[in-house]
N, CA, C and O atoms as a Maestro MAE file, in Angstrom:
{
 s_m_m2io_version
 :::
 2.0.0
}

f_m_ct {
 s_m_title
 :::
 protein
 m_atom[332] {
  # First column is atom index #
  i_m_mmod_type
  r_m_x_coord
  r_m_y_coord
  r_m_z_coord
  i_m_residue_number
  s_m_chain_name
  s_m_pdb_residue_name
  s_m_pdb_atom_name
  i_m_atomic_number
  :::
  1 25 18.387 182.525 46.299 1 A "UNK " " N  " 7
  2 3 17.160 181.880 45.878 1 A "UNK " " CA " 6
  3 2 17.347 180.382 45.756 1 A "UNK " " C  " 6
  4 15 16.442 179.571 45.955 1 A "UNK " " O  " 8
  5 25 18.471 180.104 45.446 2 A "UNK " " N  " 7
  6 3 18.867 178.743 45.378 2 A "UNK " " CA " 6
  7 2 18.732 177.744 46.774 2 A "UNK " " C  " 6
  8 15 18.367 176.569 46.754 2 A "UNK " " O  " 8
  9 25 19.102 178.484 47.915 3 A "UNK " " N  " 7
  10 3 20.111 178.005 48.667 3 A "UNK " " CA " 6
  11 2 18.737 176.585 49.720 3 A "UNK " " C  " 6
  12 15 17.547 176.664 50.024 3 A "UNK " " O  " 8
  13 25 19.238 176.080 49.811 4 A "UNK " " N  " 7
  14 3 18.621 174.834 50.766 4 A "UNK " " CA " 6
  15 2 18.447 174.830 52.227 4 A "UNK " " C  " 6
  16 15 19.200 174.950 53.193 4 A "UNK " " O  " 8
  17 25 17.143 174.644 52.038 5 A "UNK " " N  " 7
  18 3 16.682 175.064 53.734 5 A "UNK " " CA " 6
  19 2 17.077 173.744 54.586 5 A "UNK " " C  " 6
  20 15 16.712 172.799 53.886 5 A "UNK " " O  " 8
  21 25 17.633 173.272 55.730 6 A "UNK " " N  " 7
  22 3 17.896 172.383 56.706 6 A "UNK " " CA " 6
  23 2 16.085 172.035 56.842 6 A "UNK " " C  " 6
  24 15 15.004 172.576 56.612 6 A "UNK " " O  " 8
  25 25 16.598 170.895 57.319 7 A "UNK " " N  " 7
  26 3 15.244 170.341 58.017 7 A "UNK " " CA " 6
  27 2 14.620 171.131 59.099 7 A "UNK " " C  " 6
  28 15 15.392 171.835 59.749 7 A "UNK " " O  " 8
  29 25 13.267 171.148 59.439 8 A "UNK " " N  " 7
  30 3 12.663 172.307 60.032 8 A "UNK " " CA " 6
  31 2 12.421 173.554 59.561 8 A "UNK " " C  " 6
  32 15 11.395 174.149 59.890 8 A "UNK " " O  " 8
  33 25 13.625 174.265 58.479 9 A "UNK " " N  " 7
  34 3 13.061 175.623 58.217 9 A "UNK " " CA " 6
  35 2 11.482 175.672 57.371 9 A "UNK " " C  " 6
  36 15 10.658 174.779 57.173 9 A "UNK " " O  " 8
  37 25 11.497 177.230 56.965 10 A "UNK " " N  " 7
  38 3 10.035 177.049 56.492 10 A "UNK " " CA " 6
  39 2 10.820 178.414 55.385 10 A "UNK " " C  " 6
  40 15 11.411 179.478 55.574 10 A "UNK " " O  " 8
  41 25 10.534 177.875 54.622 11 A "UNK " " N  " 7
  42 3 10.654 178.517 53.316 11 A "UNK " " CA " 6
  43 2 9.645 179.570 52.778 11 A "UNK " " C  " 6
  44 15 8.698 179.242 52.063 11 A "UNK " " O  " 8
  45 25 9.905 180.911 53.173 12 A "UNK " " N  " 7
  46 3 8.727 181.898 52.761 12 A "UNK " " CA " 6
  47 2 8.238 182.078 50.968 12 A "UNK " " C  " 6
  48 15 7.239 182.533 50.410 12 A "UNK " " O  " 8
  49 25 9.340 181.546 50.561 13 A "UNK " " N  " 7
  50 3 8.727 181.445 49.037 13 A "UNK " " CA " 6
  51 2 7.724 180.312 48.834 13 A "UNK " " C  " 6
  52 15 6.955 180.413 47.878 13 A "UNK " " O  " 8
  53 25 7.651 179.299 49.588 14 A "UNK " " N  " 7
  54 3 7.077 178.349 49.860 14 A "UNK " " CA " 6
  55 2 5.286 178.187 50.216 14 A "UNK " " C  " 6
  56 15 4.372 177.506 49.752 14 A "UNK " " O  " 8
  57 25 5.432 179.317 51.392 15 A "UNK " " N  " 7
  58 3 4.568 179.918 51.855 15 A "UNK " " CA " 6
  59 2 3.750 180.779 50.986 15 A "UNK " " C  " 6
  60 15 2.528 180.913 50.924 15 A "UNK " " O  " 8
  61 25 4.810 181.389 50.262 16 A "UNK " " N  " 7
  62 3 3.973 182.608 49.639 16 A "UNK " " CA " 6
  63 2 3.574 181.755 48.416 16 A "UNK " " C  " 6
  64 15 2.410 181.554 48.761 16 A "UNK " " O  " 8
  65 25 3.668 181.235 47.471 17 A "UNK " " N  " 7
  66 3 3.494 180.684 46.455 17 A "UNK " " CA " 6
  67 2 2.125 180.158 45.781 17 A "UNK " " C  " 6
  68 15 1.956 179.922 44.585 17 A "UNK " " O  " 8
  69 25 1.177 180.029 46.839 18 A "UNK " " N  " 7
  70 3 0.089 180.027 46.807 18 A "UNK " " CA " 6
  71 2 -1.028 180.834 46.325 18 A "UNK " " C  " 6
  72 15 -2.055 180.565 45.702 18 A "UNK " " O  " 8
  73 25 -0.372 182.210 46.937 19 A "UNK " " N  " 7
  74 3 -0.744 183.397 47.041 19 A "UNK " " CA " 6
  75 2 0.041 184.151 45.778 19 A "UNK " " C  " 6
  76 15 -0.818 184.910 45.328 19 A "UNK " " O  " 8
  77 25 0.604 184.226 45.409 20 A "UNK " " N  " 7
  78 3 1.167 184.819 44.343 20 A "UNK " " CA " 6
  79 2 0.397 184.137 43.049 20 A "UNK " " C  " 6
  80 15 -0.003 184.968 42.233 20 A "UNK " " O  " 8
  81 25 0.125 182.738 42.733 21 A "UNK " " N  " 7
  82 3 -0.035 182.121 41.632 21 A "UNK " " CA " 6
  83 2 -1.778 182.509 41.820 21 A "UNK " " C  " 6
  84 15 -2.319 182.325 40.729 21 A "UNK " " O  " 8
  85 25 -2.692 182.941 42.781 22 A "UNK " " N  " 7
  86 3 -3.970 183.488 42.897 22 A "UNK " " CA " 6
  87 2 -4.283 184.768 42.472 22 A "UNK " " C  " 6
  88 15 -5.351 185.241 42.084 22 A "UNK " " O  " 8
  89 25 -2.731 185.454 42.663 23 A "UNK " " N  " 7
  90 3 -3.137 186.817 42.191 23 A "UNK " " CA " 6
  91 2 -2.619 187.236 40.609 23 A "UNK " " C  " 6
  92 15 -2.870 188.106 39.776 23 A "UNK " " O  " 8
  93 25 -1.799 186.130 40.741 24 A "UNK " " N  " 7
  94 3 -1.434 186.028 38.647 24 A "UNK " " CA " 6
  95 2 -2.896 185.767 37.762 24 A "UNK " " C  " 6
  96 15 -3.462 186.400 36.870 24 A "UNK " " O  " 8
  97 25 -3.136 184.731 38.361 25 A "UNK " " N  " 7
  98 3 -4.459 184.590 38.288 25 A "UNK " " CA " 6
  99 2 -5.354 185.356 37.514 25 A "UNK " " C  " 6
  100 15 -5.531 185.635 36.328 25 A "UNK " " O  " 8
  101 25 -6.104 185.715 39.165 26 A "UNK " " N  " 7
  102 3 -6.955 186.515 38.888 26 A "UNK " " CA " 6
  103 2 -6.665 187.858 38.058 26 A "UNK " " C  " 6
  104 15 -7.503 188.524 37.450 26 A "UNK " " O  " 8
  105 25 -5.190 188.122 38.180 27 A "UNK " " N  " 7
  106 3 -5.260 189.569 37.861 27 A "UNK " " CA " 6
  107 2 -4.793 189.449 35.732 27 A "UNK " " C  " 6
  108 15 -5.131 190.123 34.759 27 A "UNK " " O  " 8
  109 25 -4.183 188.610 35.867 28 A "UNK " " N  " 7
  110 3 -3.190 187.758 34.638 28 A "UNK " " CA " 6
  111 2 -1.926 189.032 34.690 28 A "UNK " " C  " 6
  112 15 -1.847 189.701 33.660 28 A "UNK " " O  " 8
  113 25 -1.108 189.327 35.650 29 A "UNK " " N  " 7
  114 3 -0.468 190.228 35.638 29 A "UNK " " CA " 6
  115 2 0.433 189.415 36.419 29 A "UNK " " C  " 6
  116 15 0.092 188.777 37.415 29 A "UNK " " O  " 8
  117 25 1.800 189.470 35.848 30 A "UNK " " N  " 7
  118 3 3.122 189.119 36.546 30 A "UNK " " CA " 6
  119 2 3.106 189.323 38.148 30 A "UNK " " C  " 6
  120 15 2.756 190.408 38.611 30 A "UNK " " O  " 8
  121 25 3.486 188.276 38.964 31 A "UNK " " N  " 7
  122 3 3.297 188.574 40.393 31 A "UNK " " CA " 6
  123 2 4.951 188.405 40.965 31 A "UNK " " C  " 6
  124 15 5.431 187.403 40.435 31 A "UNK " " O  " 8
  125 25 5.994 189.122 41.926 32 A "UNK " " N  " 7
  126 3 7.164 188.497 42.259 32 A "UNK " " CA " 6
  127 2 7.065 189.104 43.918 32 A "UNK " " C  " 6
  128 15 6.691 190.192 44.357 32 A "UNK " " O  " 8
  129 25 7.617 187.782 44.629 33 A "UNK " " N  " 7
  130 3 7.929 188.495 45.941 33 A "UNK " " CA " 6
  131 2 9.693 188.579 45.812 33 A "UNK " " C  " 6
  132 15 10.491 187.838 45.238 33 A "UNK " " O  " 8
  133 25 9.868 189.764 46.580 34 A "UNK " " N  " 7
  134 3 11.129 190.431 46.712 34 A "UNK " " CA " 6
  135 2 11.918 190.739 47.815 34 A "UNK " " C  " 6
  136 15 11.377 191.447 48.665 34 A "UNK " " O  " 8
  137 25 13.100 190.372 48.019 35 A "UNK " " N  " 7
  138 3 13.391 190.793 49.309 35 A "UNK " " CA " 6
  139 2 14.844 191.714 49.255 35 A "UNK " " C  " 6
  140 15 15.719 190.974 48.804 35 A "UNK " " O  " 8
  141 25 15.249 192.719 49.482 36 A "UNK " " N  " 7
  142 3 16.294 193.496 50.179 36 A "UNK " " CA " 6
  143 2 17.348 192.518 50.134 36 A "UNK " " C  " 6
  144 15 17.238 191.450 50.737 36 A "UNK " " O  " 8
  145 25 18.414 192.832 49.422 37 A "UNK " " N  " 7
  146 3 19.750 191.619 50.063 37 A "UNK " " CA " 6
  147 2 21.057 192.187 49.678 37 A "UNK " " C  " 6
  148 15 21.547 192.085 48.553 37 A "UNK " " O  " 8
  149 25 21.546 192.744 50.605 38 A "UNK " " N  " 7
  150 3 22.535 193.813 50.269 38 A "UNK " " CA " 6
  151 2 22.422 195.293 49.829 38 A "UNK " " C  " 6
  152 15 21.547 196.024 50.294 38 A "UNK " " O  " 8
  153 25 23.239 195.670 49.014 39 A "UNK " " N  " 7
  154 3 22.719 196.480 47.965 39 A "UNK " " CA " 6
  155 2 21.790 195.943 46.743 39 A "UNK " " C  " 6
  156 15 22.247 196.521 45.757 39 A "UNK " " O  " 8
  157 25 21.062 195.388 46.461 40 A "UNK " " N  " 7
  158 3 20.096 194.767 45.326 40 A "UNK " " CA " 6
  159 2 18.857 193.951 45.822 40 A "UNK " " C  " 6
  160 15 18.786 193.415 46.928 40 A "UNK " " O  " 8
  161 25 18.236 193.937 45.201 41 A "UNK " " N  " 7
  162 3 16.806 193.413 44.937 41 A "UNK " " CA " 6
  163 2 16.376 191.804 44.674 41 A "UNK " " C  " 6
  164 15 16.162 191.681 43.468 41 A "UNK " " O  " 8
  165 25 16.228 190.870 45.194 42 A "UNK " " N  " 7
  166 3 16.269 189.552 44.996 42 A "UNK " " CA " 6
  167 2 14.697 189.247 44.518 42 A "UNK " " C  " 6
  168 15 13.680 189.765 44.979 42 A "UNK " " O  " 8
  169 25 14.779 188.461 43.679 43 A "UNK " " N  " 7
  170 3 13.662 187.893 43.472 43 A "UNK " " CA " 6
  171 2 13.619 186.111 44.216 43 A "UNK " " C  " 6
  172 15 14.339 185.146 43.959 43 A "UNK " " O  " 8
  173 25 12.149 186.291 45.450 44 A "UNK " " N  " 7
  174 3 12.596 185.038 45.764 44 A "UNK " " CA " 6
  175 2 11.723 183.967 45.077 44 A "UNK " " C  " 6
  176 15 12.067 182.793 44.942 44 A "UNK " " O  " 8
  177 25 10.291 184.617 44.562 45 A "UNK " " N  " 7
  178 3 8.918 183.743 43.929 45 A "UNK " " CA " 6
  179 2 8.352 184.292 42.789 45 A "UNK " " C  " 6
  180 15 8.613 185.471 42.548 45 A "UNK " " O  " 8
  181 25 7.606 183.655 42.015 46 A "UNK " " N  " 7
  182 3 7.590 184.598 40.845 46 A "UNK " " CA " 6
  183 2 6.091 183.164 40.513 46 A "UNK " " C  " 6
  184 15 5.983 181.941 40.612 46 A "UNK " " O  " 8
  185 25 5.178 184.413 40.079 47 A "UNK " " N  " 7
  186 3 3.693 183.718 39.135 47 A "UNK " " CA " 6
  187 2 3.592 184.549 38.062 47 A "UNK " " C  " 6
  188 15 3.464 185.754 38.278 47 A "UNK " " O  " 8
  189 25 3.626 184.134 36.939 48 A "UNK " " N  " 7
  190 3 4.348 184.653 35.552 48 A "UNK " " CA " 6
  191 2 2.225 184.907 35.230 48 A "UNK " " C  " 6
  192 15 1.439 183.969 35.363 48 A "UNK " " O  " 8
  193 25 1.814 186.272 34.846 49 A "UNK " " N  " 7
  194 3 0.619 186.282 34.604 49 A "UNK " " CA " 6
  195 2 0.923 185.904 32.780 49 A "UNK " " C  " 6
  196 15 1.836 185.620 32.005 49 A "UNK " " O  " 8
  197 25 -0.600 186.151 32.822 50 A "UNK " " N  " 7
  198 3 -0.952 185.449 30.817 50 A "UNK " " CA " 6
  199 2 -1.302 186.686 30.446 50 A "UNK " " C  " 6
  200 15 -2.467 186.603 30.057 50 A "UNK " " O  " 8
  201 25 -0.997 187.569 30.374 51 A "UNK " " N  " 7
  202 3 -1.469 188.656 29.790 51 A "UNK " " CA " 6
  203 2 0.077 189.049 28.742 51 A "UNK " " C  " 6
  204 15 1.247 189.049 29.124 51 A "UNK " " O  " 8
  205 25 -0.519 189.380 27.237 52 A "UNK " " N  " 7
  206 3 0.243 189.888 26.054 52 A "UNK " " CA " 6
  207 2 1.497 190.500 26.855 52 A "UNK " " C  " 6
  208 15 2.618 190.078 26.572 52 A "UNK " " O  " 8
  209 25 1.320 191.589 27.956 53 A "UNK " " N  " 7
  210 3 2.316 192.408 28.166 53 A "UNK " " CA " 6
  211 2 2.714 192.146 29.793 53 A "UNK " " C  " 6
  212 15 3.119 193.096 30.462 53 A "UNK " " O  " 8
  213 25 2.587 190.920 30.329 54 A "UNK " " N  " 7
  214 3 3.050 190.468 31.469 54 A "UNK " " CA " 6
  215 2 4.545 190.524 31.585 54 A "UNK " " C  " 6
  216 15 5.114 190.137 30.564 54 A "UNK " " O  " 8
  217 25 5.204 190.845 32.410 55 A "UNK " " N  " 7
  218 3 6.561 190.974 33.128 55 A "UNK " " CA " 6
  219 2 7.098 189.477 33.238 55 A "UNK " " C  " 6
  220 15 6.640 188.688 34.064 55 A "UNK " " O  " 8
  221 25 8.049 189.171 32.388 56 A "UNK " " N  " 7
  222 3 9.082 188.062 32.478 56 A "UNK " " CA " 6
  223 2 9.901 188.035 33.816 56 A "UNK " " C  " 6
  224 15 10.960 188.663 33.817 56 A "UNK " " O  " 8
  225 25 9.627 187.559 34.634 57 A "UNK " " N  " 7
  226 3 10.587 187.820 36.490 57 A "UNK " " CA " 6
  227 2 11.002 186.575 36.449 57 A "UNK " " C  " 6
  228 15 10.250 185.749 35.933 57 A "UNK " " O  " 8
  229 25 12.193 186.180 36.941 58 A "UNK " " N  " 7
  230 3 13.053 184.707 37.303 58 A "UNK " " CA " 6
  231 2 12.961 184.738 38.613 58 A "UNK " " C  " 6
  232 15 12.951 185.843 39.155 58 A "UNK " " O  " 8
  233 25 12.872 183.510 39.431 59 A "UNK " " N  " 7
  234 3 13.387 183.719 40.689 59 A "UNK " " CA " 6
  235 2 15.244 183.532 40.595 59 A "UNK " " C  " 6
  236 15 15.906 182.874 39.792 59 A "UNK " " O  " 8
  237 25 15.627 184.269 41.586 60 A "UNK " " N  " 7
  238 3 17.128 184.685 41.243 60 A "UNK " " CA " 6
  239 2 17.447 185.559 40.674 60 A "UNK " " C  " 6
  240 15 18.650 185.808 40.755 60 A "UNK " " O  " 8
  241 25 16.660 186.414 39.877 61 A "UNK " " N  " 7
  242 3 16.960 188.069 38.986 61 A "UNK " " CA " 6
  243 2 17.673 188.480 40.439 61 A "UNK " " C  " 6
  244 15 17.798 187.918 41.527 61 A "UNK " " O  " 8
  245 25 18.132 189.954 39.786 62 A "UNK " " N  " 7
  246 3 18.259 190.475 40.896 62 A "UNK " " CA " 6
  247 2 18.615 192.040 40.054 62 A "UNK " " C  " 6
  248 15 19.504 192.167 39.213 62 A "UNK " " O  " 8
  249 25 17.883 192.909 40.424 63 A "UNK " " N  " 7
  250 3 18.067 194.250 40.242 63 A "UNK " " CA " 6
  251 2 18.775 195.448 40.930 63 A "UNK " " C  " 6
  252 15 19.368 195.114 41.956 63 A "UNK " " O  " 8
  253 25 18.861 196.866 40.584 64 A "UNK " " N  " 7
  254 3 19.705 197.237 41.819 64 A "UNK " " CA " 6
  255 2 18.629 198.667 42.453 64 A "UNK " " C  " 6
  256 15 18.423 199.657 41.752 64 A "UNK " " O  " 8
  257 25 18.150 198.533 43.617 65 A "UNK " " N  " 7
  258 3 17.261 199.058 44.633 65 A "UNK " " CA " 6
  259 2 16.420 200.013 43.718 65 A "UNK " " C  " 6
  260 15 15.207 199.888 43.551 65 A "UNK " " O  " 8
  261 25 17.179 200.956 43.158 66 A "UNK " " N  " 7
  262 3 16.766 202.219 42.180 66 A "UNK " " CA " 6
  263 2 16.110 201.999 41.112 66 A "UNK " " C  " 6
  264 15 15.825 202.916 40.342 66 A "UNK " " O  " 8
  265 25 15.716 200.542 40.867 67 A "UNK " " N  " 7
  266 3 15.496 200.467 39.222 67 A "UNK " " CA " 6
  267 2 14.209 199.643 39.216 67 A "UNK " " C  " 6
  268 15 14.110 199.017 38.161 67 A "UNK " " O  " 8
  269 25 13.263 199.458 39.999 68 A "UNK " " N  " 7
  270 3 11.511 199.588 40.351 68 A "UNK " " CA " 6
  271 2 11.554 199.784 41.473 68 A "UNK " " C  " 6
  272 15 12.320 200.143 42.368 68 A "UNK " " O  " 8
  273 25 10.177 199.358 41.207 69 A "UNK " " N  " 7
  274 3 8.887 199.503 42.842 69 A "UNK " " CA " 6
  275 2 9.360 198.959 43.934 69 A "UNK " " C  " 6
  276 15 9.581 199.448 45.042 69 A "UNK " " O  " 8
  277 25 9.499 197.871 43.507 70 A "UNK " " N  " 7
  278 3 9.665 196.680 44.860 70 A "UNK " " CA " 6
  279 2 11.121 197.407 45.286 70 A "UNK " " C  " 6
  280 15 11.170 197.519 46.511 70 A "UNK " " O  " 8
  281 25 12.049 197.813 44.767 71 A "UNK " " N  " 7
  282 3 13.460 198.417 45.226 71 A "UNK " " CA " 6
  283 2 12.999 199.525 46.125 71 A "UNK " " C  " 6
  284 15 13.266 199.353 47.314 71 A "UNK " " O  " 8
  285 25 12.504 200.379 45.878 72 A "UNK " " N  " 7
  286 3 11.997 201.604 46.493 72 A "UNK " " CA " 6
  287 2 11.711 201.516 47.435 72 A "UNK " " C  " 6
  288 15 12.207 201.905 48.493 72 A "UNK " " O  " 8
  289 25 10.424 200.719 47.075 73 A "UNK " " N  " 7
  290 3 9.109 200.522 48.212 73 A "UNK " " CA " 6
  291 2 9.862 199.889 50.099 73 A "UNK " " C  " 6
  292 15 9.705 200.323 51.240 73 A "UNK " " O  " 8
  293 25 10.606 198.788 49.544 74 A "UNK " " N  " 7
  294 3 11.215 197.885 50.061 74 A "UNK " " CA " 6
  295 2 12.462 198.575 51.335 74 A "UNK " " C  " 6
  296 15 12.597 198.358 52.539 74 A "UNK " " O  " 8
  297 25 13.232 199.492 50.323 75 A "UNK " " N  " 7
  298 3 14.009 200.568 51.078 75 A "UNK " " CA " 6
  299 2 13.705 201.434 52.036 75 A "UNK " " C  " 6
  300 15 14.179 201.635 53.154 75 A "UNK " " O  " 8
  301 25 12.554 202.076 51.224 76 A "UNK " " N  " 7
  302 3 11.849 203.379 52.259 76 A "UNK " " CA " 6
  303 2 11.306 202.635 53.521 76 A "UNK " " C  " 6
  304 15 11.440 203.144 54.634 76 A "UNK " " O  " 8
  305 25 10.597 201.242 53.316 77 A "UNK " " N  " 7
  306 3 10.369 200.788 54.807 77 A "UNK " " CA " 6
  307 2 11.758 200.330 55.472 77 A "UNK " " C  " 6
  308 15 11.630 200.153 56.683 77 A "UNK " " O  " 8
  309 25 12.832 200.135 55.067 78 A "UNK " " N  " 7
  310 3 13.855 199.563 55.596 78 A "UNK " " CA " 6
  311 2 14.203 199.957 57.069 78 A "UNK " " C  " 6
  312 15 13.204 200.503 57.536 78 A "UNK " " O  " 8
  313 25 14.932 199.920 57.739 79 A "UNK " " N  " 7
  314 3 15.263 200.452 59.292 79 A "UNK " " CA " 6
  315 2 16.434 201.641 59.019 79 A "UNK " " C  " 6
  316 15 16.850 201.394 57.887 79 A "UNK " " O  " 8
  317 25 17.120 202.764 59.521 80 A "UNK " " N  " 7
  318 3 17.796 203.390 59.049 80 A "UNK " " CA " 6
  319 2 18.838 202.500 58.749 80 A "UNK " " C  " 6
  320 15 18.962 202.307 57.540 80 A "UNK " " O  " 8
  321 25 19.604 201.912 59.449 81 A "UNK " " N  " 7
  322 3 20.958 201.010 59.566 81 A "UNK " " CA " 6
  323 2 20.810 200.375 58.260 81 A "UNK " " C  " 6
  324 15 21.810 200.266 57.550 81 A "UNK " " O  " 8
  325 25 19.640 199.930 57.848 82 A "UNK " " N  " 7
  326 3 20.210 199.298 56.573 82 A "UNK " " CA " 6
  327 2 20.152 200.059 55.333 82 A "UNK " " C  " 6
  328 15 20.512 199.623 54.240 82 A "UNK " " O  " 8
  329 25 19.532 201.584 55.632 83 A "UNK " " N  " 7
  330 3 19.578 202.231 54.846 83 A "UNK " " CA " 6
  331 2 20.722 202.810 54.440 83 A "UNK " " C  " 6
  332 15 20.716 203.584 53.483 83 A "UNK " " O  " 8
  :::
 }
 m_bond[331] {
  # First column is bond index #
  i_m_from
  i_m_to
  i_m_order
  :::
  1 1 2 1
  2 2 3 1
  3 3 4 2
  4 3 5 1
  5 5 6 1
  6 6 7 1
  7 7 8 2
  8 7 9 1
  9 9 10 1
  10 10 11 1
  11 11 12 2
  12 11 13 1
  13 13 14 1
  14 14 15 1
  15 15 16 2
  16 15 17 1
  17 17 18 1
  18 18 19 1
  19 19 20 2
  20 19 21 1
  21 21 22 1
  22 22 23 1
  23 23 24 2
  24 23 25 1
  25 25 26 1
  26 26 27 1
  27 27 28 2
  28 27 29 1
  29 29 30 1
  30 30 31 1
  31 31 32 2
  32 31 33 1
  33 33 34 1
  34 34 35 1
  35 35 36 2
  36 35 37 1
  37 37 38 1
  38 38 39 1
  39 39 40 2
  40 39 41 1
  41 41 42 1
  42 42 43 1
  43 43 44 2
  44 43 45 1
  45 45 46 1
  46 46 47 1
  47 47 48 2
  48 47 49 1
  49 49 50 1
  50 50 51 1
  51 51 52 2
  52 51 53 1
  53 53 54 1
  54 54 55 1
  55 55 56 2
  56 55 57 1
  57 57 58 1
  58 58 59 1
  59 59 60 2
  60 59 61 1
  61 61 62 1
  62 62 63 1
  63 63 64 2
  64 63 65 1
  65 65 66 1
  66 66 67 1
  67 67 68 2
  68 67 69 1
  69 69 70 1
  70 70 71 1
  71 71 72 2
  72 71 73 1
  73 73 74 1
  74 74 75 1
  75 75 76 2
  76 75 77 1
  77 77 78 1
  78 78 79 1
  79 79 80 2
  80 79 81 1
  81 81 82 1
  82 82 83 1
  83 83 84 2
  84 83 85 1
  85 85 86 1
  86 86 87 1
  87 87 88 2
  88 87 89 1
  89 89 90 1
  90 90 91 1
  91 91 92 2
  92 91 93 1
  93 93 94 1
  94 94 95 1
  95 95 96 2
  96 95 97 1
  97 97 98 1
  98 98 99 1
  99 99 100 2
  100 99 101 1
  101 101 102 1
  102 102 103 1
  103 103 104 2
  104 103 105 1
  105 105 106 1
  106 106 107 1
  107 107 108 2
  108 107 109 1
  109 109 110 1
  110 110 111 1
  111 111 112 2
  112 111 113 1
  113 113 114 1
  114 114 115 1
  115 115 116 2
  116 115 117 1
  117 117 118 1
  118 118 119 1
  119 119 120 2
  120 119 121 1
  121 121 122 1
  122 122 123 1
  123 123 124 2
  124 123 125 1
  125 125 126 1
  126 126 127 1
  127 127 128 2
  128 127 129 1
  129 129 130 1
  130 130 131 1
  131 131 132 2
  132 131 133 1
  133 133 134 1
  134 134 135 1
  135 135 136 2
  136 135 137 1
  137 137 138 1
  138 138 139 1
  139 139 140 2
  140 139 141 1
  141 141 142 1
  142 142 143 1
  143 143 144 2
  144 143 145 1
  145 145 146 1
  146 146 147 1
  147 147 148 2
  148 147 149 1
  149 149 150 1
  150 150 151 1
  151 151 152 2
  152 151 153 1
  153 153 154 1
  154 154 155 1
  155 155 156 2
  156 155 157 1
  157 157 158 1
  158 158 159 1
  159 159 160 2
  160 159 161 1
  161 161 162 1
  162 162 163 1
  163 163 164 2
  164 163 165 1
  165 165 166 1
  166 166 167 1
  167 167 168 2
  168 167 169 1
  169 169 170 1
  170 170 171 1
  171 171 172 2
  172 171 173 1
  173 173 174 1
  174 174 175 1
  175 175 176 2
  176 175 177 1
  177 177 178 1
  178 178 179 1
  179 179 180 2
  180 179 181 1
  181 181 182 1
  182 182 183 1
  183 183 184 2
  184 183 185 1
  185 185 186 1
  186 186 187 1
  187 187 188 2
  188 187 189 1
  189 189 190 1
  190 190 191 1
  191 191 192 2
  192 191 193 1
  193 193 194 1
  194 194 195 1
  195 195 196 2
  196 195 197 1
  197 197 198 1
  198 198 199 1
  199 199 200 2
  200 199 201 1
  201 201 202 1
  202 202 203 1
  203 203 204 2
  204 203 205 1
  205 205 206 1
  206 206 207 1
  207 207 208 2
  208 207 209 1
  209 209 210 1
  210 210 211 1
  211 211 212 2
  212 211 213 1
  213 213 214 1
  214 214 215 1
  215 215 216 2
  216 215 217 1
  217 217 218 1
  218 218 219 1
  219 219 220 2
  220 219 221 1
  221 221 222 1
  222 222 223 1
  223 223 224 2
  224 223 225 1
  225 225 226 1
  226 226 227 1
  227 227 228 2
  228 227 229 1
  229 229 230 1
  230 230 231 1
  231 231 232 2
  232 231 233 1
  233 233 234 1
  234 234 235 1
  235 235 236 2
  236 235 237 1
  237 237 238 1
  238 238 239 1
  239 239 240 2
  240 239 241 1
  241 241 242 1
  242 242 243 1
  243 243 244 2
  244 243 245 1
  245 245 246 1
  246 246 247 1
  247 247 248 2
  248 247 249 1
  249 249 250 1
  250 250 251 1
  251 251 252 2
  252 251 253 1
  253 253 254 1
  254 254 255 1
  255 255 256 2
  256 255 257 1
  257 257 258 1
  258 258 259 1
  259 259 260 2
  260 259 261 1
  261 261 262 1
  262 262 263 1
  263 263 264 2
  264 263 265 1
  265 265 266 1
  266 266 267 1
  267 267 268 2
  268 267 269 1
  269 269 270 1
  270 270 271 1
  271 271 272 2
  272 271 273 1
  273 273 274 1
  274 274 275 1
  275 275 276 2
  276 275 277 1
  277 277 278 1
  278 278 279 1
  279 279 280 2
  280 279 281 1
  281 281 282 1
  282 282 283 1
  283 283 284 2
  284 283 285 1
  285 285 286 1
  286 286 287 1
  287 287 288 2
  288 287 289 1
  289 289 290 1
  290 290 291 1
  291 291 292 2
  292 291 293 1
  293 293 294 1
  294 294 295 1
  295 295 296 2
  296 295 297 1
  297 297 298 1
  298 298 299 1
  299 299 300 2
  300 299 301 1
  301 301 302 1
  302 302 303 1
  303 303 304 2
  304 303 305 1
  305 305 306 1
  306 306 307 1
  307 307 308 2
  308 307 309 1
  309 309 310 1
  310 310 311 1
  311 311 312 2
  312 311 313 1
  313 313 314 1
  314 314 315 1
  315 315 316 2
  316 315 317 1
  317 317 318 1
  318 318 319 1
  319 319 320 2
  320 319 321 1
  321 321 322 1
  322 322 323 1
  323 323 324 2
  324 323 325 1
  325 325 326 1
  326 326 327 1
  327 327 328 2
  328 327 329 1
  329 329 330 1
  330 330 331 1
  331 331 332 2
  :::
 }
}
């Protein structure tokens, strides 16, 4: 999550960030995009909703596949090989 894009790349947290902080938003519900990275779960963007019982997410957490949605979800579409 840290790591520094060279000149030219395009940063999908970047991209997405827009879109995540619209749906915190509207919804006031914790928003994180996630990506597969190894064995574990990366958090790469995060729109922290306002709601009493909103989900605290860091970008840089990192969970392990089995332990939510986004782990699951993320896997089951995976390709076999990386399964």
């Amino acid at each position: 999550a840290s790591h520094v894009l060279e000149e030219g790349d395009v940063s999908i947290a970047a991209v997405a960030q827009p879109f995540l902080d619209r749906i915190a938003m509207d919804l006031g519900n914790s928003v994180k995009l996630s990506v597969l990275d190894s064995e574990s779960v990366l958090v790469i963007a995060v729109a922290q909703g306002k709601r009493d019982y909103a989900l605290t997410v860091t970008v840089g957490q990192r969970m392990p596949i089995h332990a939510g949605a986004a782990g699951k979800l993320l896997f089951a579409h995976a390709g076999r090989e990386q399964q």
